[in-house]
N, CA, C and O atoms as a GROMACS GRO file, in nm:
protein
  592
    1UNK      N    1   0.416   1.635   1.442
    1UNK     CA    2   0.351   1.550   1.344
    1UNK      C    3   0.459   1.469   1.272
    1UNK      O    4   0.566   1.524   1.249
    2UNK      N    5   0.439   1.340   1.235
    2UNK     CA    6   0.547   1.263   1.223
    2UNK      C    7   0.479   1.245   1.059
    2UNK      O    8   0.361   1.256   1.026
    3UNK      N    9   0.585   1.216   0.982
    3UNK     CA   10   0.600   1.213   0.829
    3UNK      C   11   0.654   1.087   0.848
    3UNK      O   12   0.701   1.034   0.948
    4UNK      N   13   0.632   1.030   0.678
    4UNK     CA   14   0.661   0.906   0.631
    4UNK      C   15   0.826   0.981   0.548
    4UNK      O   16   0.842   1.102   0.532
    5UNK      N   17   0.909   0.893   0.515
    5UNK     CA   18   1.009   0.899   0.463
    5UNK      C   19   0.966   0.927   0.335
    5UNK      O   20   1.010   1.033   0.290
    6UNK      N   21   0.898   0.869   0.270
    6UNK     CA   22   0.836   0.941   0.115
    6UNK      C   23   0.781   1.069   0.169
    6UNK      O   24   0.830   1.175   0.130
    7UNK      N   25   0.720   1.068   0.222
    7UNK     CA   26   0.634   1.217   0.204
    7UNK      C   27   0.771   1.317   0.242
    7UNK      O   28   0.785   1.398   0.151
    8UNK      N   29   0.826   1.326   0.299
    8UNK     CA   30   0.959   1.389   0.296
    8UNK      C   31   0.989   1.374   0.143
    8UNK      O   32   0.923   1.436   0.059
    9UNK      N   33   1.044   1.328   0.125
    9UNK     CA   34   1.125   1.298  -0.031
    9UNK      C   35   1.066   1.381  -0.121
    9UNK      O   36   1.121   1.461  -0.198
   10UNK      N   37   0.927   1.351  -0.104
   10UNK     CA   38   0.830   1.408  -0.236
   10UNK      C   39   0.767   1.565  -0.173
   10UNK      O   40   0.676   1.615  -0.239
   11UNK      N   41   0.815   1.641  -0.048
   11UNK     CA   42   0.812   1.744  -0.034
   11UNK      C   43   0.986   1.818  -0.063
   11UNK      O   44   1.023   1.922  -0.118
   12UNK      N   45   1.036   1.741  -0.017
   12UNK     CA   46   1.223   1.797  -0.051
   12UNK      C   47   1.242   1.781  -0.168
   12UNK      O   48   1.350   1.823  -0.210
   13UNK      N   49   1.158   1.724  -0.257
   13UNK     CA   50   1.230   1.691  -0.361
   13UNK      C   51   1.113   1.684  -0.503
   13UNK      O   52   1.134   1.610  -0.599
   14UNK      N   53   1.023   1.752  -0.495
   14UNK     CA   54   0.868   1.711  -0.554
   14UNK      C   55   0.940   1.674  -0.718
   14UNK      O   56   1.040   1.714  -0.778
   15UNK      N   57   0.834   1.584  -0.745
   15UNK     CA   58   0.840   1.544  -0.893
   15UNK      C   59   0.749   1.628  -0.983
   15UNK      O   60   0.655   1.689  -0.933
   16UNK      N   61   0.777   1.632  -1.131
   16UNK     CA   62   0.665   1.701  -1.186
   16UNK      C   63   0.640   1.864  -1.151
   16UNK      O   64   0.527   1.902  -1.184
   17UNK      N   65   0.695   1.932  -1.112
   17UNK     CA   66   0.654   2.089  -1.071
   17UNK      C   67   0.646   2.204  -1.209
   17UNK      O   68   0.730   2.218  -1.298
   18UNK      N   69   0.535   2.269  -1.193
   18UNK     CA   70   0.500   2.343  -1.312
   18UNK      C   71   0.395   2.332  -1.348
   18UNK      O   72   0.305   2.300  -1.270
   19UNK      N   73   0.366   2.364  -1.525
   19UNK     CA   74   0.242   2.366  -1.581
   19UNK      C   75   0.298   2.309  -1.743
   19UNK      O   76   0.394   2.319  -1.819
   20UNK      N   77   0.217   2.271  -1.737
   20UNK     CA   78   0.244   2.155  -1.897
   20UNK      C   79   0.218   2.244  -2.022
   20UNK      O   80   0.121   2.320  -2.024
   21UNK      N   81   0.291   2.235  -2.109
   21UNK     CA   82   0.340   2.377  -2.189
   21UNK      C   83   0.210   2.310  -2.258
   21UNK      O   84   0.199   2.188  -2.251
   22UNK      N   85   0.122   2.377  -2.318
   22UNK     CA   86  -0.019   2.365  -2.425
   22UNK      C   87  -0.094   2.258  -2.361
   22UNK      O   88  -0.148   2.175  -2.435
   23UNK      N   89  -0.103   2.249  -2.251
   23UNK     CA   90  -0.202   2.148  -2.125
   23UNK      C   91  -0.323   2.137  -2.168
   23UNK      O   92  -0.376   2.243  -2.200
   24UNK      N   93  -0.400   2.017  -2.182
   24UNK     CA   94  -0.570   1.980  -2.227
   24UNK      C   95  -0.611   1.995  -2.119
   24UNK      O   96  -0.706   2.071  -2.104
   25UNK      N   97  -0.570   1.948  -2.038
   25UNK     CA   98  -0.667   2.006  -1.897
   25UNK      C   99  -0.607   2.054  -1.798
   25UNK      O  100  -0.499   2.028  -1.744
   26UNK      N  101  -0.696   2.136  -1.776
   26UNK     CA  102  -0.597   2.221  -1.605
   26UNK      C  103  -0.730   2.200  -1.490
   26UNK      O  104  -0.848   2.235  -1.503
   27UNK      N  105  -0.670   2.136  -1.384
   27UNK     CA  106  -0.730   2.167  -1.242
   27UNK      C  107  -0.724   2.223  -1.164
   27UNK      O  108  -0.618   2.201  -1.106
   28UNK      N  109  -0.811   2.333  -1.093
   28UNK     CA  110  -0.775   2.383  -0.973
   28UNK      C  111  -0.845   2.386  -0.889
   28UNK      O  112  -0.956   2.428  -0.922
   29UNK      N  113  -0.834   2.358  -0.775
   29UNK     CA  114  -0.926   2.326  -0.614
   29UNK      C  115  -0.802   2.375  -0.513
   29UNK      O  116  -0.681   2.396  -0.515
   30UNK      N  117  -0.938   2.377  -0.406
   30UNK     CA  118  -0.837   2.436  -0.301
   30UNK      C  119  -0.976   2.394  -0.166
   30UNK      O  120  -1.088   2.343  -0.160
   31UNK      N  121  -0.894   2.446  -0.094
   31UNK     CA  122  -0.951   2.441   0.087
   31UNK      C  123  -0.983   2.510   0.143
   31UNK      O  124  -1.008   2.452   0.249
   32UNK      N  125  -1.013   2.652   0.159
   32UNK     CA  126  -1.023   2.731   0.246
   32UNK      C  127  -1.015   2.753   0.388
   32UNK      O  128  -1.012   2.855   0.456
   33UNK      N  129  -1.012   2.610   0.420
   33UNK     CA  130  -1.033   2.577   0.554
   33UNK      C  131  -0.879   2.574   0.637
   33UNK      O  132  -0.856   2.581   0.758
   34UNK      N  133  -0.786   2.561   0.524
   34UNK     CA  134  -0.664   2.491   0.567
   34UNK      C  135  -0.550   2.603   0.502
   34UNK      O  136  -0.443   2.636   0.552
   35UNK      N  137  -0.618   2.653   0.361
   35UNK     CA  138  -0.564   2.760   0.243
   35UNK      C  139  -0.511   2.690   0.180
   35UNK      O  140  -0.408   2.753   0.156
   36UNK      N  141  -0.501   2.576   0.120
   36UNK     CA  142  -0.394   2.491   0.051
   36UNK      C  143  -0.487   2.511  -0.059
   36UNK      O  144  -0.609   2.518  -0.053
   37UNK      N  145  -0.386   2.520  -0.197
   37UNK     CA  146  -0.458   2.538  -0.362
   37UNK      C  147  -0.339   2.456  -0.455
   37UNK      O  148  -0.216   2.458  -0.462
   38UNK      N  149  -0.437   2.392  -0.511
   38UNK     CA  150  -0.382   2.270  -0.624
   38UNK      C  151  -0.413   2.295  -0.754
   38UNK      O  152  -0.524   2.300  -0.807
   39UNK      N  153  -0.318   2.310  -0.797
   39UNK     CA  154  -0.355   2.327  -0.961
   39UNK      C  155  -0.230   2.264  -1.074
   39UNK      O  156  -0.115   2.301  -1.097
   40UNK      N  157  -0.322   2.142  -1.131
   40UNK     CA  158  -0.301   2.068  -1.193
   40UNK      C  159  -0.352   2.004  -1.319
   40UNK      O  160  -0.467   1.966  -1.344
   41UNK      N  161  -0.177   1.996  -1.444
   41UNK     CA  162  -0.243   2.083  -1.568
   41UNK      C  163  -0.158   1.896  -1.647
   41UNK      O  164  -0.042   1.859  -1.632
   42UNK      N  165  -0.255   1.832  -1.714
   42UNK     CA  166  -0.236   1.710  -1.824
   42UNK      C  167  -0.223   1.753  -1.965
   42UNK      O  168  -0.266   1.855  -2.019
   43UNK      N  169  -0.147   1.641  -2.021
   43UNK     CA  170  -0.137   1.653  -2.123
   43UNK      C  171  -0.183   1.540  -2.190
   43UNK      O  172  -0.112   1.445  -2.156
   44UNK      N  173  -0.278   1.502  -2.278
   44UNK     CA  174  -0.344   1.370  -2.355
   44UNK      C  175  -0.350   1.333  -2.447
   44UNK      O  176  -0.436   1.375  -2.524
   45UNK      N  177  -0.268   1.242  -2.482
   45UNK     CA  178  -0.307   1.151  -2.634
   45UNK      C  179  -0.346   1.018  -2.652
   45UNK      O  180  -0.297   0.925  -2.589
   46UNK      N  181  -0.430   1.009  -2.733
   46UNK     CA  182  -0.483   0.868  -2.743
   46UNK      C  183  -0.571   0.816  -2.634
   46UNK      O  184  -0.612   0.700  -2.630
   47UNK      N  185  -0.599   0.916  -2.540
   47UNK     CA  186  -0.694   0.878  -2.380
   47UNK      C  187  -0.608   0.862  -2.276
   47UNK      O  188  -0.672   0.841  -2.172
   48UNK      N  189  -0.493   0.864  -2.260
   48UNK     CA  190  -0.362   0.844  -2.226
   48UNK      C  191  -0.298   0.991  -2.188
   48UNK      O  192  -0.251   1.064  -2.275
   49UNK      N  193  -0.301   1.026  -2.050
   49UNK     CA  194  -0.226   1.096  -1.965
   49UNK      C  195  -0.082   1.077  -2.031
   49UNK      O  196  -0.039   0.962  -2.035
   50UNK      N  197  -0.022   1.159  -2.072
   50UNK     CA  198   0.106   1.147  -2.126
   50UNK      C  199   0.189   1.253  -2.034
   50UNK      O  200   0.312   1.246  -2.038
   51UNK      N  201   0.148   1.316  -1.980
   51UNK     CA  202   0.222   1.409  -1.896
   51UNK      C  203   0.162   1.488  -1.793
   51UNK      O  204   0.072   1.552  -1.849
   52UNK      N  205   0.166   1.513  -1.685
   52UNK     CA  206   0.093   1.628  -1.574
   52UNK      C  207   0.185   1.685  -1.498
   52UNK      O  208   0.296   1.635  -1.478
   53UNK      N  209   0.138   1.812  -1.443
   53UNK     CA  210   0.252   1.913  -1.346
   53UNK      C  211   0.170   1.944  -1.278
   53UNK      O  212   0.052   1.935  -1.314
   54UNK      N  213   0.202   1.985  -1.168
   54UNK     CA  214   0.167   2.058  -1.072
   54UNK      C  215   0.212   2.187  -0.986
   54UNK      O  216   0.328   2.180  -0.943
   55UNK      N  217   0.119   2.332  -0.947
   55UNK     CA  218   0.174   2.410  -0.891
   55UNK      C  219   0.086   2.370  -0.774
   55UNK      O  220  -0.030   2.336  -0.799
   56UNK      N  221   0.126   2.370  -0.661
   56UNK     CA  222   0.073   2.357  -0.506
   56UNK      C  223   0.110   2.484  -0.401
   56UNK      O  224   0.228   2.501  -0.370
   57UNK      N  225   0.009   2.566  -0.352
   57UNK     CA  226   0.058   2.650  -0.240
   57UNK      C  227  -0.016   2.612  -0.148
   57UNK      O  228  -0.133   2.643  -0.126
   58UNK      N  229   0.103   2.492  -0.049
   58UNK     CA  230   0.042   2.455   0.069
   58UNK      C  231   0.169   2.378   0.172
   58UNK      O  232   0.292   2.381   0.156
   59UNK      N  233   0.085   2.311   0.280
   59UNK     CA  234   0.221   2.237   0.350
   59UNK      C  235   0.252   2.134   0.266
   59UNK      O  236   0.206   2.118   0.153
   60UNK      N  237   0.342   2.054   0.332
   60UNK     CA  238   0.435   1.968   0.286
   60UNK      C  239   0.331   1.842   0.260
   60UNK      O  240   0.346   1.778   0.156
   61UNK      N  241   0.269   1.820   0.314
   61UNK     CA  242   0.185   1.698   0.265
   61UNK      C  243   0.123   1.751   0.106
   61UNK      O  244   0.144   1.693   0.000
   62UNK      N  245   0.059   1.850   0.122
   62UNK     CA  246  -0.035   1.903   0.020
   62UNK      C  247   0.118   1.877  -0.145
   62UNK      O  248   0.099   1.811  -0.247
   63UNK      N  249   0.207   1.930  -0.121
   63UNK     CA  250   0.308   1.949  -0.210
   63UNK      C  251   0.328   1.816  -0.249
   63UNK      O  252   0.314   1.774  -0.364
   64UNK      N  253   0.374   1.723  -0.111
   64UNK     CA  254   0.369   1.555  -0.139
   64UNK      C  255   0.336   1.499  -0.244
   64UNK      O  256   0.395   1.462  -0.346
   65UNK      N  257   0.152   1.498  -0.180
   65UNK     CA  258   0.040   1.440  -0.251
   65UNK      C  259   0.043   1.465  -0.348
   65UNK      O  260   0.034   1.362  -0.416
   66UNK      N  261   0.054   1.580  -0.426
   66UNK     CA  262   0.071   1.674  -0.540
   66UNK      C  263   0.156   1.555  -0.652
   66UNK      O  264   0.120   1.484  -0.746
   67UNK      N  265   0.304   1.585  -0.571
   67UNK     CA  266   0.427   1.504  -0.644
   67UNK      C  267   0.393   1.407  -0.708
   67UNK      O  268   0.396   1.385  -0.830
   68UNK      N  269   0.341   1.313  -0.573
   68UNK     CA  270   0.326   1.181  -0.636
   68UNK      C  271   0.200   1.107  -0.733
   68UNK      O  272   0.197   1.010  -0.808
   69UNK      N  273   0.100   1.208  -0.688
   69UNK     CA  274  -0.007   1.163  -0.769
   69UNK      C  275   0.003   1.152  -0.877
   69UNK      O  276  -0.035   1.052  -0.939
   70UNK      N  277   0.090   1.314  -0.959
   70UNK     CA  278   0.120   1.305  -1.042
   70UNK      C  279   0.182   1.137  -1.135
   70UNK      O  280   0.138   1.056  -1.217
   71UNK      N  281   0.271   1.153  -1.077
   71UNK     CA  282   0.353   0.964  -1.059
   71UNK      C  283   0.223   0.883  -1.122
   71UNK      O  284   0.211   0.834  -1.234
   72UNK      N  285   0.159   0.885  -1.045
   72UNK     CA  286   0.021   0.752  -1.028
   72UNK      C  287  -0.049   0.824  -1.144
   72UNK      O  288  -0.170   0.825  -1.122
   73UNK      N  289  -0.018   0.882  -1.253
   73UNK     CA  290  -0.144   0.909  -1.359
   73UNK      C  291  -0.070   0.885  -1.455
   73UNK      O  292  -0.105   0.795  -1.532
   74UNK      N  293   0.054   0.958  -1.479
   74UNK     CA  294   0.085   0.967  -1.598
   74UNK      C  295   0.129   0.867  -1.690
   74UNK      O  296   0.239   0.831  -1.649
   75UNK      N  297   0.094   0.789  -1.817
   75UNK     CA  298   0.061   0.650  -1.821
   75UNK      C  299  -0.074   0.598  -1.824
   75UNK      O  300  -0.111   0.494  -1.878
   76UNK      N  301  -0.130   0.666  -1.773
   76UNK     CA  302  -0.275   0.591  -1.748
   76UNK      C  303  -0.349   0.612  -1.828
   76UNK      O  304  -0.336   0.712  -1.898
   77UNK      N  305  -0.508   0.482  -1.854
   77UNK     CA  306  -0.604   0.652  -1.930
   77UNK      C  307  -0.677   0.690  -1.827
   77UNK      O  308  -0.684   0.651  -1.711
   78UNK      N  309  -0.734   0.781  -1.893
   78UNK     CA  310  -0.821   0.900  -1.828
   78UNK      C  311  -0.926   0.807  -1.747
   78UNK      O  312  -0.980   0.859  -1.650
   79UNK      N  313  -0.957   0.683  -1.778
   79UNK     CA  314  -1.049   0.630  -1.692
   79UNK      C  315  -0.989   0.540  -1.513
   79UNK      O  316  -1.027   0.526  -1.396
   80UNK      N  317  -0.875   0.503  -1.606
   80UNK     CA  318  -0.759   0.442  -1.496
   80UNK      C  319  -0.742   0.577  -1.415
   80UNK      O  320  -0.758   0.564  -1.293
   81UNK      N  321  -0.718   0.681  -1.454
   81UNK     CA  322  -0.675   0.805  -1.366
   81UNK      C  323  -0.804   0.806  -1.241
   81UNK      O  324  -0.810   0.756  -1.129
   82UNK      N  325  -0.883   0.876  -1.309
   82UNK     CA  326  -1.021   0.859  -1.258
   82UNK      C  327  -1.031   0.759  -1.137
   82UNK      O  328  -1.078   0.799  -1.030
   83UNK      N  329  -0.981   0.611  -1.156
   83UNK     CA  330  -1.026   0.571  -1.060
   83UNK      C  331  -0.917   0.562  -0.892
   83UNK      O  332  -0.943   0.498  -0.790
   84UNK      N  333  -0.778   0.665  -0.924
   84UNK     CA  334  -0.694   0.712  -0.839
   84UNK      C  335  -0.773   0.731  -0.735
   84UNK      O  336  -0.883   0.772  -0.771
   85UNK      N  337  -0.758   0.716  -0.594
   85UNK     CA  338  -0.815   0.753  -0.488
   85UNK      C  339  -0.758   0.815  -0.419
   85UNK      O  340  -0.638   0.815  -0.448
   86UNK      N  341  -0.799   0.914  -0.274
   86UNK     CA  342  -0.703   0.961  -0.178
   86UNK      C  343  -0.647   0.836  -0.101
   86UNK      O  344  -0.532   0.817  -0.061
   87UNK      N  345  -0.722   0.784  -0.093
   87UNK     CA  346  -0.639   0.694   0.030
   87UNK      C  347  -0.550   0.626  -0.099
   87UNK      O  348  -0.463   0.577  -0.027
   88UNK      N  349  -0.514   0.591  -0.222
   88UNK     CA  350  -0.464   0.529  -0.303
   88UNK      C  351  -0.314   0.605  -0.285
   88UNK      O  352  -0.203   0.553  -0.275
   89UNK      N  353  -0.348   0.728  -0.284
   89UNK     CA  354  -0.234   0.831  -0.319
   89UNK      C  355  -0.140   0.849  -0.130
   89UNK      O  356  -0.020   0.868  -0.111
   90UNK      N  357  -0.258   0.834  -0.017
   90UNK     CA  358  -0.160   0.815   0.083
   90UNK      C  359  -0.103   0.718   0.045
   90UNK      O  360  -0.005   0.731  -0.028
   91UNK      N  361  -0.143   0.605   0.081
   91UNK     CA  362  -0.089   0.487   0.076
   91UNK      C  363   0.099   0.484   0.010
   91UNK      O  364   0.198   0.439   0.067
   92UNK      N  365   0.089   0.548  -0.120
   92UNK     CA  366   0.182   0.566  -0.174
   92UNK      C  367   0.301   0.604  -0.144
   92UNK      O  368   0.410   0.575  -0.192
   93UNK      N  369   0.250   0.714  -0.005
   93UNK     CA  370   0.329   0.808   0.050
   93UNK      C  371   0.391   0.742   0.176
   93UNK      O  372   0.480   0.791   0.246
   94UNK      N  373   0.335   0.631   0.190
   94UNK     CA  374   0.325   0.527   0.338
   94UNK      C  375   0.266   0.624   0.414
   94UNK      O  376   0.322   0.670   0.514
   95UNK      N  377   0.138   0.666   0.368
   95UNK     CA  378   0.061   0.699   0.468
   95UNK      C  379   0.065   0.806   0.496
   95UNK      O  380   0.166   0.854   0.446
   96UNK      N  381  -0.018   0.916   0.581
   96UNK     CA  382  -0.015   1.053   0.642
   96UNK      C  383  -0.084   1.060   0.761
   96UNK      O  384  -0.168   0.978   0.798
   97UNK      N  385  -0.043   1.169   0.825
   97UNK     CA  386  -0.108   1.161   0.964
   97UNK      C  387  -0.279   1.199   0.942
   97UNK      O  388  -0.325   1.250   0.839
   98UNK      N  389  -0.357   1.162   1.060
   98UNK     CA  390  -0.518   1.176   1.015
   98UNK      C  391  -0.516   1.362   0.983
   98UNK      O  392  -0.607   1.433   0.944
   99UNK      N  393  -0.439   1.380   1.002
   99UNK     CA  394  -0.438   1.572   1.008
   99UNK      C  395  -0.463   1.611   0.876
   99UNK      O  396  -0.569   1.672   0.858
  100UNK      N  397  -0.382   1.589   0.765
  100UNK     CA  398  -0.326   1.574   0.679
  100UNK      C  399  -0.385   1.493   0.580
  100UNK      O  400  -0.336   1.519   0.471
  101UNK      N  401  -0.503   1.370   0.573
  101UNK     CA  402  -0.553   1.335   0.475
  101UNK      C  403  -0.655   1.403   0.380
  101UNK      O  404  -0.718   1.332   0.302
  102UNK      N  405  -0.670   1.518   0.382
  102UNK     CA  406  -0.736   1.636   0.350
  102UNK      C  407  -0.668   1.657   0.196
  102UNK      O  408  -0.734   1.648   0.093
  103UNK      N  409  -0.507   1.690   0.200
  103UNK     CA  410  -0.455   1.681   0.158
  103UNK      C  411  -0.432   1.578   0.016
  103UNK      O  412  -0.388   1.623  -0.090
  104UNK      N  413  -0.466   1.458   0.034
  104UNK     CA  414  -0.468   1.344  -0.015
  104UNK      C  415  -0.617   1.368  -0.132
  104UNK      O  416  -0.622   1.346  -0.252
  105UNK      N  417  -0.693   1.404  -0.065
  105UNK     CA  418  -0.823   1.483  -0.102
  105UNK      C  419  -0.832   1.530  -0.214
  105UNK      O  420  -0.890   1.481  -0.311
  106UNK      N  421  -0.743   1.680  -0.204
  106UNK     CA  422  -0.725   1.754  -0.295
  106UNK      C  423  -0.669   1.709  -0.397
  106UNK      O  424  -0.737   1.719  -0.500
  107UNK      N  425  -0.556   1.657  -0.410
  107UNK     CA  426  -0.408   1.573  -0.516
  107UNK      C  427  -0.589   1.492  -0.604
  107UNK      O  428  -0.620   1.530  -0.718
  108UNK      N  429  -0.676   1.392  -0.529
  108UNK     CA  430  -0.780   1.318  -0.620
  108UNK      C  431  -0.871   1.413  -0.689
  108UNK      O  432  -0.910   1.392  -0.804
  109UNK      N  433  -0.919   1.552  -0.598
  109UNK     CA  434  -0.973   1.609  -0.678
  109UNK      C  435  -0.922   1.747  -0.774
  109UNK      O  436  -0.998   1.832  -0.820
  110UNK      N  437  -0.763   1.742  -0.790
  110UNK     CA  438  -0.726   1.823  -0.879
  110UNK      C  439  -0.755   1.707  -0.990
  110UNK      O  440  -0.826   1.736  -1.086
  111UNK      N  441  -0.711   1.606  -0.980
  111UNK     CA  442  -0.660   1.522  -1.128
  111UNK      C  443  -0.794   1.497  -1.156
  111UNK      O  444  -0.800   1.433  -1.261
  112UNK      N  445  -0.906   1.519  -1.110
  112UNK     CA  446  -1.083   1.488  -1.161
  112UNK      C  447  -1.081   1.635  -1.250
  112UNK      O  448  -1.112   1.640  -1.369
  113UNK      N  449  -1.040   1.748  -1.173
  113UNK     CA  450  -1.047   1.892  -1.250
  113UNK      C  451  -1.014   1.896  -1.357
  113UNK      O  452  -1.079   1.957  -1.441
  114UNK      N  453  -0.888   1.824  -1.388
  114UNK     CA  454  -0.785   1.860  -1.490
  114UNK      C  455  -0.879   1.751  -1.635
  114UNK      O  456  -0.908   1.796  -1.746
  115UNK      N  457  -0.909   1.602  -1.583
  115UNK     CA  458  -0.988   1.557  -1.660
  115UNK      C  459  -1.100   1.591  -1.688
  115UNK      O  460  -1.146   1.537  -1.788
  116UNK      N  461  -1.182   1.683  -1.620
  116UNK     CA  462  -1.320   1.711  -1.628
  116UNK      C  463  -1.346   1.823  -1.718
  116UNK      O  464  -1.446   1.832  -1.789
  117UNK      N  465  -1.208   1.945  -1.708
  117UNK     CA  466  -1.189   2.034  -1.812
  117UNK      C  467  -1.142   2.005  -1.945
  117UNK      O  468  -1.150   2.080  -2.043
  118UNK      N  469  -1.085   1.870  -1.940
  118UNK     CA  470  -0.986   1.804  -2.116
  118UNK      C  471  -1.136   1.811  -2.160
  118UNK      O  472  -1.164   1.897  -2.245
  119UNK      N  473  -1.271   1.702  -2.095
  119UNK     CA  474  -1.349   1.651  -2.122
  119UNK      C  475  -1.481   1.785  -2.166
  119UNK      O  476  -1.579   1.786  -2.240
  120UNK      N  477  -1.438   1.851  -2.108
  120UNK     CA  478  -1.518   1.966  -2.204
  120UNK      C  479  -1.474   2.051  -2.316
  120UNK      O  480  -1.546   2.093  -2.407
  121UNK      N  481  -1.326   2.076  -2.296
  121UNK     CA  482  -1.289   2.081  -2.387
  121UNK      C  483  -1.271   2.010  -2.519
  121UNK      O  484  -1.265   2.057  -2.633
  122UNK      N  485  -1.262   1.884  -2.476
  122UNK     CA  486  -1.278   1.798  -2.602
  122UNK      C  487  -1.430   1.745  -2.697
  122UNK      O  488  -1.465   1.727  -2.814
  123UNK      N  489  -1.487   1.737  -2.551
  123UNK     CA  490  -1.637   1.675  -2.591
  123UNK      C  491  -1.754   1.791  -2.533
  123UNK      O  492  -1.867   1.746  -2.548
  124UNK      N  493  -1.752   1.871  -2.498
  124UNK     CA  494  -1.806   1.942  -2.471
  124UNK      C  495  -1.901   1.924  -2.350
  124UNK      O  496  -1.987   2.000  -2.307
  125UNK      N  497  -1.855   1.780  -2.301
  125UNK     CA  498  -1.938   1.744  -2.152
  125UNK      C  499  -1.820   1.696  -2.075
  125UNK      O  500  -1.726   1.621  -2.101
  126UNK      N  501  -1.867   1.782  -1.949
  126UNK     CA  502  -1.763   1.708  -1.839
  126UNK      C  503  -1.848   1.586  -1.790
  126UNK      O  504  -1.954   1.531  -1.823
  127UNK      N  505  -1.696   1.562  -1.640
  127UNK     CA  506  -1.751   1.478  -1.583
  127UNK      C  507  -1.895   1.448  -1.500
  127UNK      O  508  -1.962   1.548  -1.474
  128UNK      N  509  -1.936   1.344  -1.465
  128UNK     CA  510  -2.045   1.345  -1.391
  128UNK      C  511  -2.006   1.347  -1.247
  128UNK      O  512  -1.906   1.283  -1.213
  129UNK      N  513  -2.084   1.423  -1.148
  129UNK     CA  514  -2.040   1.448  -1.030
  129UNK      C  515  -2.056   1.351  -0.979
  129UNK      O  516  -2.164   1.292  -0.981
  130UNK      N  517  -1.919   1.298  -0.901
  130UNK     CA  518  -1.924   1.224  -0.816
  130UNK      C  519  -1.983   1.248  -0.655
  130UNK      O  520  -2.038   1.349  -0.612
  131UNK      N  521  -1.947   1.107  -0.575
  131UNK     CA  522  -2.055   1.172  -0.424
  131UNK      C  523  -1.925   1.259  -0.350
  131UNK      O  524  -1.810   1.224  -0.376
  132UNK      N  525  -1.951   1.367  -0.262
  132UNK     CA  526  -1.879   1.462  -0.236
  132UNK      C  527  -1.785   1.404  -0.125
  132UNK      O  528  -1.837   1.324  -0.048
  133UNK      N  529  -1.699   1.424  -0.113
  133UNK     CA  530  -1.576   1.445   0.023
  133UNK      C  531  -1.649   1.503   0.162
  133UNK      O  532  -1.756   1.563   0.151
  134UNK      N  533  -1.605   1.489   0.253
  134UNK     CA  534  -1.649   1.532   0.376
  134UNK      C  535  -1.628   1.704   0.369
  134UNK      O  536  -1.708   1.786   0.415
  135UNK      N  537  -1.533   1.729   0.318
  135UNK     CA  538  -1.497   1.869   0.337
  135UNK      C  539  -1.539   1.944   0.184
  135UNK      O  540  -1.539   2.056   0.133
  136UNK      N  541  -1.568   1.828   0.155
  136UNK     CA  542  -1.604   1.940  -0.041
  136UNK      C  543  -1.714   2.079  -0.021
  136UNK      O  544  -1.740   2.147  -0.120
  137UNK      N  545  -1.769   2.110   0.099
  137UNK     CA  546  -1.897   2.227   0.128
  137UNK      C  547  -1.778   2.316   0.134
  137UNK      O  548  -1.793   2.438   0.128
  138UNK      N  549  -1.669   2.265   0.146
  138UNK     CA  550  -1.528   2.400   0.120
  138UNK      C  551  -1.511   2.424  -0.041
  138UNK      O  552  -1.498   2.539  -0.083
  139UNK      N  553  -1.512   2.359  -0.093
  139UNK     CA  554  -1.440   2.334  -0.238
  139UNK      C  555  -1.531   2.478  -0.326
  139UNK      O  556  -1.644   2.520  -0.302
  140UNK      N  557  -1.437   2.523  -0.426
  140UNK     CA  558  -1.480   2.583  -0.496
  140UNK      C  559  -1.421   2.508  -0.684
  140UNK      O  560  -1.336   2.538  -0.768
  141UNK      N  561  -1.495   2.436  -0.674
  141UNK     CA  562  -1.451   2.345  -0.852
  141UNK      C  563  -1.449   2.423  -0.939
  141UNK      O  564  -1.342   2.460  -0.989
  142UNK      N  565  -1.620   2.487  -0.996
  142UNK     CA  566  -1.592   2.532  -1.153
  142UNK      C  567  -1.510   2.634  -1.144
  142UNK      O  568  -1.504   2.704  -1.043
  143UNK      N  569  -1.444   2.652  -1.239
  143UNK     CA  570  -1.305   2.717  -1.313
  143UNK      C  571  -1.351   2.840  -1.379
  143UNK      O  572  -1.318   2.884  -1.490
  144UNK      N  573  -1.461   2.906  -1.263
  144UNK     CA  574  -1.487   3.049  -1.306
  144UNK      C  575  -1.358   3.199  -1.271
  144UNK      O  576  -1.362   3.304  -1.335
  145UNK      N  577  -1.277   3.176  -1.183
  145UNK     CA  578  -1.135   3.204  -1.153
  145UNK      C  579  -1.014   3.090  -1.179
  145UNK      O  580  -0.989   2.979  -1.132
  146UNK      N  581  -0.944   3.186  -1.291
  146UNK     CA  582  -0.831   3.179  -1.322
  146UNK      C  583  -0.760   3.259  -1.307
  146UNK      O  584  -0.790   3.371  -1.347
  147UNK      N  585  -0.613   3.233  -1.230
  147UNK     CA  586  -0.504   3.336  -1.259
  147UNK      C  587  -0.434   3.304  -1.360
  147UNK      O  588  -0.418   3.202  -1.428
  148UNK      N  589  -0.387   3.428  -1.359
  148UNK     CA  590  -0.319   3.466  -1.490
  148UNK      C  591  -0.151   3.434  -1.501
  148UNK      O  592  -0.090   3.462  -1.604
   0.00000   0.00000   0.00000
C-alpha cells in the first residue's frame, strides 16, 4: 500500500497527541470492523476551537488523519469545524489509498463527537444527526463507555 509523503510525516511524526488538560468536549468512535478507536478531546472559547488532541489506537493512516485534522480545526468555530469533511481531511494528506478512507471517516466523526458533547455540555442539546457513513452500522457514538 503506497502512502502519500504527508501521511508518513503525520504518522512519524503526529501533531497534537494527548488529551486537552480540562477539555469541553471529548470524542470517541471507533470501527470494529478494522479495530481502529479515536478519541478526541477540544478546548473552546468564544465558539472557537482553541485547542484539540488526540489519542488514536490504529494504523498509520488512522494516526495520520487524527494528526492533521486536528490542524484543520483548531482556529475554527465550531460551525467551520463541523463543516470539515473526510475527503477534506484526505485531501490534506494528498490523499489515501481507497483501503484506508475509512480512516478519514473516523478523524470527521471524532471532531462531530467532541463538538456534540461541548454542545451538551454547554447547552444541554447536542448535535443533530447527520446522514450516516457507509460503515456507521459499525459505529458505536453515544459516550455510554468511557475509559478511565
Amino acid at each position: 500500500m503506497q502512502y502519500s509523503a504527508k501521511v508518513m510525516d503525520h504518522f512519524a511524526n503526529p501533531r497534537n497527541v494527548g488529551e486537552v488538560a480540562e477539555a469541553d468536549g471529548v470524542g470517541e468512535v471507533g470501527n470494529p470492523a478494522c479495530g481502529d478507536i479515536m478519541k478526541m478531546s477540544i478546548k473552546v472559547k468564544d465558539n472557537v476551537i482553541v485547542d484539540a488532541k488526540f489519542k488514536t489506537f490504529g494504523c498509520g493512516a488512522a494516526i495520520a488523519t487524527s494528526s492533521i485534522s486536528t490542524e484543520m480545526v483548531i482556529g475554527k468555530t465550531l460551525d467551520e469545524a463541523l463543516q470539515l469533511t473526510n475527503k477534506a481531511v484526505a485531501e490534506a494528506l494528498d490523499g489515501l489509498p481507497p483501503a484506508k478512507m475509512h480512516c478519514s471517516v473516523l478523524a470527521e466523526e471524532a471532531i462531530e463527537a467532541a463538538i456534540d458533547d461541548y454542545l451538551k455540555k454547554t447547552t444541554g442539546k447536542g448535535l443533530e444527526k447527520k446522514k450516516a457513513h457507509s460503515h456507521e452500522e459499525h459505529h458505536h457514538h453515544e459516550p455510554d463507555f468511557r475509559p478511565n
